[in-house]
MARDREN-444232 format. One record per residue (C-alpha): x, y negated, z; residue in one letter. Coordinates in pm, whole numbers, padded with zeros to 5 digits, always signed. Layout:
BEGIN
XYZA;...
//
This chain:
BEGIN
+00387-02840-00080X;+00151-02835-00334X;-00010-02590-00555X;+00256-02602-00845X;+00522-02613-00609X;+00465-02298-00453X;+00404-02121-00756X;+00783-02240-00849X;+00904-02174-00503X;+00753-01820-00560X;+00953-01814-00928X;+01250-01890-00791X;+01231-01542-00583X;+01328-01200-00681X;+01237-01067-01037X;+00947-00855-00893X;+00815-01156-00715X;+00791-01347-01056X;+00673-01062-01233X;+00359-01061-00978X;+00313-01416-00985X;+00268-01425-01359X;+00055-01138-01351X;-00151-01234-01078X;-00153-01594-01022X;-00088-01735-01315X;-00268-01444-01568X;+00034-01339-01787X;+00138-01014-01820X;+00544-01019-01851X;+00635-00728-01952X;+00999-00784-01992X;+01030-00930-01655X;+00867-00541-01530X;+01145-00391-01740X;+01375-00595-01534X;+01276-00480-01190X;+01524-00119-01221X;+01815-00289-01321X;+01843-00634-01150X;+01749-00764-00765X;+01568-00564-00536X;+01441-00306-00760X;+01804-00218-00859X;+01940-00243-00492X;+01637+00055-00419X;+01790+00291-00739X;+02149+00259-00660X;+02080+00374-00282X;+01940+00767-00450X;+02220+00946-00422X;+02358+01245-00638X;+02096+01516-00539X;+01808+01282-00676X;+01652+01179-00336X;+01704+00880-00044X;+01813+00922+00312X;+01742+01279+00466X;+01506+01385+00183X;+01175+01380+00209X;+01053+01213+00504X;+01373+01087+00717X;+01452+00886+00831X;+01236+00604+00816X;+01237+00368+00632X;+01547+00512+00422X;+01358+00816+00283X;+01230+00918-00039X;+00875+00864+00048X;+00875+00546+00175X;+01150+00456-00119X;+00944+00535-00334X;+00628+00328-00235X;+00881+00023-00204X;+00944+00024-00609X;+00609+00114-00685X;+00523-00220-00458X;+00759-00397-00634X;+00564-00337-00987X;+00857-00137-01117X;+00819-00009-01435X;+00622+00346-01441X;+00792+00504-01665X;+01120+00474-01464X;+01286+00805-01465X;+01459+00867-01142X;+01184+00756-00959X;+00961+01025-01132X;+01197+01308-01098X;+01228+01292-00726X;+00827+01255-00730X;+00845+01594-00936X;+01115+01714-00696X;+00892+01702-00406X;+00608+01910-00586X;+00785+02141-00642X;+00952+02229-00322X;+00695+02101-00035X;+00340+02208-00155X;+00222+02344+00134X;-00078+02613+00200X;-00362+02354+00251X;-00272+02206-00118X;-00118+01905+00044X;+00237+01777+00049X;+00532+01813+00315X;+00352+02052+00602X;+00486+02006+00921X;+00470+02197+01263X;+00377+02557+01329X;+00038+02528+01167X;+00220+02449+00861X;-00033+02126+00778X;-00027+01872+00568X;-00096+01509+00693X;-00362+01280+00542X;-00188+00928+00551X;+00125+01065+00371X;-00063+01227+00110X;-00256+00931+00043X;+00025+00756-00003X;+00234+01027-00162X;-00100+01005-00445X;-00091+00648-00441X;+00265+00651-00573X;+00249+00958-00779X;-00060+00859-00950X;+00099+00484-01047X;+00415+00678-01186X;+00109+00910-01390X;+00281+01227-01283X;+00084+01513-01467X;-00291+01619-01326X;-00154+01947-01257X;+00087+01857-01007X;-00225+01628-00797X;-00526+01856-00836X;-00454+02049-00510X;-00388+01706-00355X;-00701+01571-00463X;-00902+01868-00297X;-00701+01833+00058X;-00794+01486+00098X;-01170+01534+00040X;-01225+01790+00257X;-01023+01593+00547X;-01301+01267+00474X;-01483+01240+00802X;-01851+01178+00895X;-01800+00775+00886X;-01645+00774+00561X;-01292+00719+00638X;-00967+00964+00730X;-00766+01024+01024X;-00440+01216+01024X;-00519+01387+01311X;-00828+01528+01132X;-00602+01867+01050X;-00388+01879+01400X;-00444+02164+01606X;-00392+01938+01939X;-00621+01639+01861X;-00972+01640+01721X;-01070+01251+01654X;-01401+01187+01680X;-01349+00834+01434X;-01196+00754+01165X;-00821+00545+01175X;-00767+00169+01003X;-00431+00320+00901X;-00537+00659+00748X;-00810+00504+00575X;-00659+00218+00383X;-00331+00452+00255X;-00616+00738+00079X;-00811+00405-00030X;-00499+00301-00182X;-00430+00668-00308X;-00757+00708-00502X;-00722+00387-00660X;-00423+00453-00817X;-00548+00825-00944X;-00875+00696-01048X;-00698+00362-01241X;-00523+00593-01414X;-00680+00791-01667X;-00674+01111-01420X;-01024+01316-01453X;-01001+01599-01185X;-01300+01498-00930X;-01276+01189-01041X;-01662+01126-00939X;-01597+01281-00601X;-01339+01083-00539X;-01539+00744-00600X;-01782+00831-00405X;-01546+00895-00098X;-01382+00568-00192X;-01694+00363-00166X;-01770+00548+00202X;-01427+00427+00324X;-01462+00099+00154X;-01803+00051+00387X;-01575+00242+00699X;-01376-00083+00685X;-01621-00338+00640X;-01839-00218+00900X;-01539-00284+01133X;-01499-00630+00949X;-01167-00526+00883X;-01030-00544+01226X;-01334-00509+01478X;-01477-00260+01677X;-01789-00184+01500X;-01917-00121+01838X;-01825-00404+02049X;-01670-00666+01839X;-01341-00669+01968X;-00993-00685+01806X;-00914-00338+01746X;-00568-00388+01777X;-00391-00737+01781X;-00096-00572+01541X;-00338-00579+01297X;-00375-00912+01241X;+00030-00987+01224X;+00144-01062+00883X;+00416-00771+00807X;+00584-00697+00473X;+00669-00384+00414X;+00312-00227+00518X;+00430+00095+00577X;+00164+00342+00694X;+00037+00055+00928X;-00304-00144+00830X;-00348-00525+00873X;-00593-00726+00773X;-00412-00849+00455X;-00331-00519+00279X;-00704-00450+00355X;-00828-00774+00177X;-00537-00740-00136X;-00718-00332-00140X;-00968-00474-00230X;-00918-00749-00450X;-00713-00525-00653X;-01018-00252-00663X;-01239-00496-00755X;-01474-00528-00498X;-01707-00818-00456X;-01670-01068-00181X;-01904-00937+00095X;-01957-01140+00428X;-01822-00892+00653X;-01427-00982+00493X;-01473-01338+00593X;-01360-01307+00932X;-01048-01150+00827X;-00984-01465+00547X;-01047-01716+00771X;-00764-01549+01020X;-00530-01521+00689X;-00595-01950+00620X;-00550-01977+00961X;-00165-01834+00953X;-00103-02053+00629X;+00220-02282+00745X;+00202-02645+00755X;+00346-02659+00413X;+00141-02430+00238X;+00296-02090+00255X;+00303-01783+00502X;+00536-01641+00679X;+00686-01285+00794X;+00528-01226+01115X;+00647-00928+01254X;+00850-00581+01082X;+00777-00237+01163X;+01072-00108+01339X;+01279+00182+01148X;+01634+00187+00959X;+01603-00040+00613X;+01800-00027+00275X;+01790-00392+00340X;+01617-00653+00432X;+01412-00873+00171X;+01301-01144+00407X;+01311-01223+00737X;+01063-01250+01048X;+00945-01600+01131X;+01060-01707+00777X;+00837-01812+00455X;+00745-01553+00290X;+00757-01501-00096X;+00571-01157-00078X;+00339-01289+00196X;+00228-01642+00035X;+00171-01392-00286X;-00029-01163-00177X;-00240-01404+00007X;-00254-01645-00274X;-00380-01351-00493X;-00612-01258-00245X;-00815-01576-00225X;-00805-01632-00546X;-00962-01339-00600X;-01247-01405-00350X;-01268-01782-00477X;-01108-01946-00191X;-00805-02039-00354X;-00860-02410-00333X;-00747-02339+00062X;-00420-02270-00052X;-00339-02623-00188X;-00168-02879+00028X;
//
């Protein structure tokens, strides 16, 4: 396939697809096709699963991938529109019933602590739906202090069974992701603080290349390579790279290991595929393993275009 035909393979895909492709490939900001995503396709699929006490699944946190949480981060994935009001008052609905003592979000076990990937998720979601400064101040202050001596985050940072010693791929990209959205977003609390932290974990991941041991050289973990759509809490070398195109972060040599392994899954006919899924109960499915993938070739395409490489992607 060529260039222009995946870009029309890719608009003939769900309305949050197109809406991404415009934005992002093709530089055209759409706004009626964003107003779209709540009431047509995936997006509406999402908002007719909230049932009548204004969360999904069990709540909060279960089960996965059915919950509010992880709901939640699905429509703000899919570029829905911010302003959406459901979404934001079962955002509001968890602030106000599962602050817990350290300032974070939905403590769990008998030490009644928060954990770091879900909040930096929780604030990457909260901050794209700008949910009022008030609400994220406390949130802001529990994720700082639980930045470690390399620069990045580890859940376990706040367990009372496990004291890590290094920082986790996972941990770090979902506060990464967290602080973008807050500082993108016209929030001011720390804001300086936070950047700086940013730019720490930013260099956490490069000095691993993305997916090496910074002290050996070897594949961390193989899973992190696999091309997976939903993310999840799980890293992989993609959602790294599209981190950090979206940030805007320069090109720096230490990424290109990780691009040439994302050309090197490119199908014979130009596009990429869903690799593997993380397992967990689903709404539904939006594509399916071993298949082309619509989210996949977009976020790749996006992704070396970004870094100048998008020439690669033509067949």
């Amino acid at each position: 396939m060529t260039y222009d035909q995946i870009i029309r393979w890719l608009l003939e895909g769900d309305v949050s697809i197109q809406y991404q492709v415009h934005r992002d490939l093709l530089g055209e900001d759409k706004a009626e096709l964003q107003e779209r995503i709540a009431f047509e396709g995936w997006g509406a699929e999402f908002l007719s699963r909230r049932n009548a006490a204004g969360h999904w699944g069990d709540r909060f946190y279960q089960p996965k991938w059915i919950s509010t949480h992880y709901t939640v981060l699905d429509l703000k994935k899919l570029g829905i529109s911010r302003t959406q009001p459901e979404t934001r008052e079962s955002i509001l609905q968890v602030l106000e019933t599962l602050k817990g003592p350290d300032g974070g979000i939905f403590p769990i076990g008998i030490a009644n602590k928060s954990d770091v990937c879900v909040n930096g998720m929780f604030l990457n979601y909260a901050a794209y739906f700008k949910v009022d400064e008030r609400h994220l101040t406390s949130i802001i202050d529990f994720l700082l202090i639980e930045c470690m001596k390399d620069g990045g985050f580890n859940c376990y940072s706040n367990s009372n069974t496990i004291e890590p010693i290094h920082s986790s791929m996972h941990s770090t990209i979902s506060v990464l992701e967290g602080f973008f959205e807050y500082s993108s977003n016209q929030y001011a609390y720390r804001l300086s603080d936070i950047q700086k932290s940013a730019q720490s974990a930013q260099k956490f991941l490069l000095k691993h290349r993305l997916f090496q041991s910074h002290r050996t050289g070897e594949i961390i973990d193989k899973k992190m390579l696999m091309l997976s759509y939903p993310s999840r809490w799980k890293y992989d070398i993609l959602r790294a790279l599209d981190y950090f195109r979206l940030s805007g972060v320069n090109f720096d040599f230490r990424m290109q290991d990780a691009i040439d392994i994302l050309l090197s899954k490119r199908l014979i006919d130009g596009r990429w595929p869903v690799q593997s899924k993380h397992p967990g109960q689903t709404h539904f499915e939006m594509e399916k393993v071993g298949k082309p993938s619509r989210w996949n070739t977009l976020r790749a395409m996006r992704t070396l275009k970004y870094f100048g490489q998008i020439q690669n992607c033509a067949t």
